[in-house]
N, C-alpha and C positions, 0 to 999 in steps of 0.2 A: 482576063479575069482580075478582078482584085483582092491582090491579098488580105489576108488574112488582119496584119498588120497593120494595113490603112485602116480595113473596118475596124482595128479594135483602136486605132491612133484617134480616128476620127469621133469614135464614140466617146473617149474621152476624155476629148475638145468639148464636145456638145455637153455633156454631163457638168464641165467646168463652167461652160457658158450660163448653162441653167442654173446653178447651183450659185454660180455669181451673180445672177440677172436676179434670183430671189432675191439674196444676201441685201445685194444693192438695194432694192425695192422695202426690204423689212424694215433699214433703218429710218428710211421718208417716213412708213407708217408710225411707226414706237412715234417719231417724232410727233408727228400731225396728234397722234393719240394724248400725248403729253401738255401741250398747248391748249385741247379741247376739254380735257379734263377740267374739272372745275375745282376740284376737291383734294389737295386741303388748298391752295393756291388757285385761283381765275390769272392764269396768264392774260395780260395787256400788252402788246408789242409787237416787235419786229425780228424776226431771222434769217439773216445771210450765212449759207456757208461755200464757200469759193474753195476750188480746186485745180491748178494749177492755169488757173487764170478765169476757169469759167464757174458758173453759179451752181450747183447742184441742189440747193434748196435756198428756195426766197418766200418768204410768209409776213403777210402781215396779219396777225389775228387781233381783235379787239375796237378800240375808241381812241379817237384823239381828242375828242369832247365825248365823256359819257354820255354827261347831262343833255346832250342833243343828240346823240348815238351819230355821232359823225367817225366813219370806216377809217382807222388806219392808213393811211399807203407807205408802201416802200422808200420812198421818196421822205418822208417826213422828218421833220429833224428835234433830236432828242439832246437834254443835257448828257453830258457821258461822265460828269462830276468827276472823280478821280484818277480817271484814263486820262483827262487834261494834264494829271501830272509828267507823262509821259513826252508830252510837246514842251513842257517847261525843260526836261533835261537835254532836248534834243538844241533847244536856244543858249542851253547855259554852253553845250560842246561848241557849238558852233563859233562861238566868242572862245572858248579855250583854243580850237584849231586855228583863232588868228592869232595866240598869242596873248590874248587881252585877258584871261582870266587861269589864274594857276588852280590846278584842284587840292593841291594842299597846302595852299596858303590860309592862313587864317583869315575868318569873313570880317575881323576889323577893318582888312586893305581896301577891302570893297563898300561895308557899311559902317565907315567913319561913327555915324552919327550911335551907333550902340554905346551904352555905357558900360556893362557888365563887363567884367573881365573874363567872363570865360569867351568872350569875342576874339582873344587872342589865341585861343588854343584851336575853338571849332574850326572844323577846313569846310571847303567847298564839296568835295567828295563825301564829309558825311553829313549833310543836308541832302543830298542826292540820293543816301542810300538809308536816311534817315537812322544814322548810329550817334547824330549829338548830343542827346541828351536835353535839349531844350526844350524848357515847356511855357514858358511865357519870358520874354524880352527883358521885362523887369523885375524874374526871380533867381534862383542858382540855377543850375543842372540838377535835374534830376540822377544821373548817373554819368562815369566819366567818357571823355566823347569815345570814339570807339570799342567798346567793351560791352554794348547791349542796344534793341532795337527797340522806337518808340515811334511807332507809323503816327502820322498826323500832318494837317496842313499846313500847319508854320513855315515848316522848312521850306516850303515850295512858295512858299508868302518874299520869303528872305531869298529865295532864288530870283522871282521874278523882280527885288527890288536891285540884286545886282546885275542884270542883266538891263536892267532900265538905266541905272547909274553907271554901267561901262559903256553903252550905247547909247546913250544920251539922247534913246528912244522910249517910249512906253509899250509895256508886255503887248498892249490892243493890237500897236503896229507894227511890231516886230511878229509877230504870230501871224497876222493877216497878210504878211508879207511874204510868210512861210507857208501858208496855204494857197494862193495866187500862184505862187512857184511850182506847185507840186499840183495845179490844178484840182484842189479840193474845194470846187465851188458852191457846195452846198456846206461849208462849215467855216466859223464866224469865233467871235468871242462876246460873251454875252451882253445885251444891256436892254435896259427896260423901254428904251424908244425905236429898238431893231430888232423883232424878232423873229422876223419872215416868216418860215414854216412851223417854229418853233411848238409842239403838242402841249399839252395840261399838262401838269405833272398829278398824283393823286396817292395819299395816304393810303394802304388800303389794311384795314380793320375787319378780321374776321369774312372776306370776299363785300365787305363794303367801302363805297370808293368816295372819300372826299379830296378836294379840287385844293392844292397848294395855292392860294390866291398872292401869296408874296414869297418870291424866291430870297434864296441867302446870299447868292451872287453880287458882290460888288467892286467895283475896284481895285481893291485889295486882295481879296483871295480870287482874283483870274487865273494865278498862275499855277490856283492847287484845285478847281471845281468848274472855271467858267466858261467851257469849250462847247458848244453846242453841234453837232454831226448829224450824216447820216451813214448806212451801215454801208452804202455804198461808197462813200469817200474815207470811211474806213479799213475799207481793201485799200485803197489805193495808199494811205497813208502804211500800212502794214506791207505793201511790198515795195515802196520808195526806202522804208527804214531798213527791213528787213532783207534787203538787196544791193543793200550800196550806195544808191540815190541820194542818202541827205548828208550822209556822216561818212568822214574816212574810217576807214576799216579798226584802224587802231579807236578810235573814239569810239566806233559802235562796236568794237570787243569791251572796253573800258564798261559800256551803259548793259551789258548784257551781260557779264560776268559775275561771277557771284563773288558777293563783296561781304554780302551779310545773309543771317537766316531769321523767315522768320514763319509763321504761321497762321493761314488762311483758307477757309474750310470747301472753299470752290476748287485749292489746289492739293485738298489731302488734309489728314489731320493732323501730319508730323510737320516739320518744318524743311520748308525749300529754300531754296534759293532767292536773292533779292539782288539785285543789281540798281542804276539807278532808275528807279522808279518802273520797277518791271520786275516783275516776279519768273525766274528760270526752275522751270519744274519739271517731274518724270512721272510717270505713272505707267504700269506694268512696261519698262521698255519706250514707252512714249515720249520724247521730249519734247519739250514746248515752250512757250513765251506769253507770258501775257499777263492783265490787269484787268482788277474790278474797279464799279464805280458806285456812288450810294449816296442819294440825299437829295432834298427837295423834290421827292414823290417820282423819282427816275432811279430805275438802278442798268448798269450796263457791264456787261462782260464781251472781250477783244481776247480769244485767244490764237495764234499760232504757230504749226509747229511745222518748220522748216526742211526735215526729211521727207514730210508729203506734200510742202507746198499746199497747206489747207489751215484755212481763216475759220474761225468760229466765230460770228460776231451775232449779240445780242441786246438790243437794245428795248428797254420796258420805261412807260409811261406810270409805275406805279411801284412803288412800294412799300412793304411789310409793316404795319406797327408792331410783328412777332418777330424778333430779331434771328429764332429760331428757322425760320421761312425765306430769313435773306437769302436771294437769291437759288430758289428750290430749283425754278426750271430751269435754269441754265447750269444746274448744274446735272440737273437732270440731261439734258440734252447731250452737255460735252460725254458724258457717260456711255451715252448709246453711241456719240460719233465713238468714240474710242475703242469702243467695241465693234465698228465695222469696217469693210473692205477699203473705208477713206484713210485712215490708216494703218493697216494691217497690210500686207504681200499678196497680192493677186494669185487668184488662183491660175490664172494663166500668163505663162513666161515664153 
């Protein structure tokens, strides 16, 4: 006969099964729901979210030409605009762990050609975590270096020129040489005569969408915007970093540690963590890792969080002229993942 025991052990097992197997299944829906919603946002994009190596939601909903109503695919490649800042720190370490570059040397040593005298004070470390205070090459500081945060592309400007001037390479080759390596062959650094799979980008005004016909991209700011991906080669690049693969452990404590705070509405409306070029945030218990990206009619959000081994990666062909709307679904989304079994303790141990 069977006890008593088993039947009540076994019941519930099953009860957790069911009760997970919904769980699991509600957040696909909210998602799918979220994406198809029109209102106040028409999601245009792509969704990857990866868990502990495998895909549990892959979507691509929308257009990569409106104007021709040409389908999305997974596969397509998007600018990620700001999350480029992220491979610009990972070049600047990599030159630090030969030796060739001090993080708190002043960036005079590296870019002679500066005139300003605050070139002898700013360090390399805070261009990385954006605490110098610079706001244009041939003005003062704005505030003194270390003592306050002023997010922007300069500094990643002045990163990839020292990186070019110790390596007596250009950002193009040094970066495509770091993708090659790490097998991210659907991701490039921009330019008007190679765009492969590269989608529209698109304004989009009130759920109406016009067509970015000239990107901002060029030469110059590759090191802070010009990275073009897809959500798949963005796993991969989130577990080469995130795992050990590209940086010694002390240099990727160094780019993940919070060095400064600051505040950004995808991670909370108080202020988190900033490392270089990576925001380190918490949310009920949650901890995570990651960066947004915004500009030239593409917005992208990469986040994750390393106790579940789970990637949130989003990638849109469109956005906001409401600054308010920056980035609604993705932030919509991380919300419901946050609130599911992909992060939370199984019901069953």
């Amino acid at each position: 006969m069977i006890s008593k025991k088993i039947i009540s052990a076994f019941l519930i097992f099953s009860l957790s099964v069911k009760v997970f197997s919904q769980t699991d299944k509600n957040w696909q829906n909210k998602i799918d729901s979220i994406i198809q919603i029109k209102q106040p946002v028409n999601f245009n994009g792509v969704v990857l979210i990866n868990k502990n190596g495998k895909t549990v939601y892959s979507k691509a909903f929308g257009f990569s030409n409106i104007e021709n109503k040409t389908r999305l695919k997974m596969n397509d490649q998007f600018e990620i605009m700001s999350n480029t800042k992220q491979i610009t720190s990972v070049l600047v370490l990599k030159q630090v762990e030969k030796g060739k570059i001090n993080l708190h040397a002043p960036i005079k040593k590296y870019l002679p050609e500066l005139k300003q005298t605050w070139a002898d004070s700013v360090t390399v470390h805070q261009l990385l975590n954006h605490t110098h205070g610079i706001v244009d090459v041939e003005k003062p500081l704005a505030f003194k270096p270390g003592t306050d945060f002023k997010y922007g592309n300069l500094s990643n400007i002045l990163l990839g020129k020292i990186v070019e001037n110790i390596s007596g390479k250009s950002y193009r080759e040094l970066a495509s040489k770091l993708f090659k390596q790490l097998k991210m062959n659907d991701t490039f650094c921009y330019s008007k005569n190679g765009k492969r799979n590269l989608v529209f980008g698109y304004i989009n005004k009130e759920n109406k969408f016009t067509k970015v016909e000239s990107s901002m991209i060029n030469d110059e700011n590759l090191p802070a915007d010009g990275v073009i991906s897809t959500v798949n080669d963005l796993v991969i690049w989130n577990n080469q970093l995130h795992k050990g693969k590209i940086l010694s452990r002390k240099s990727y404590q160094l780019m993940t540690s919070e060095s400064a705070k600051s505040q950004h509405d995808v991670f909370g409306k108080e202020k988190v963590g900033y490392g270089y070029n990576i925001r380190i945030a918490e949310t009920k218990g949650i901890q995570y890792l990651g960066h947004t990206g915004l500009g030239d009619g593409f917005s992208s959000m990469n986040i994750y969080v390393p106790k579940a081994d789970l990637h949130i990666i989003i990638l849109e062909n469109q956005m906001n002229k409401n600054s308010n709307l920056f980035y609604y679904t993705e932030k919509s989304i991380k919300n419901i993942v946050f609130e599911s079994e992909l992060v939370k303790p199984s019901l069953i141990h």
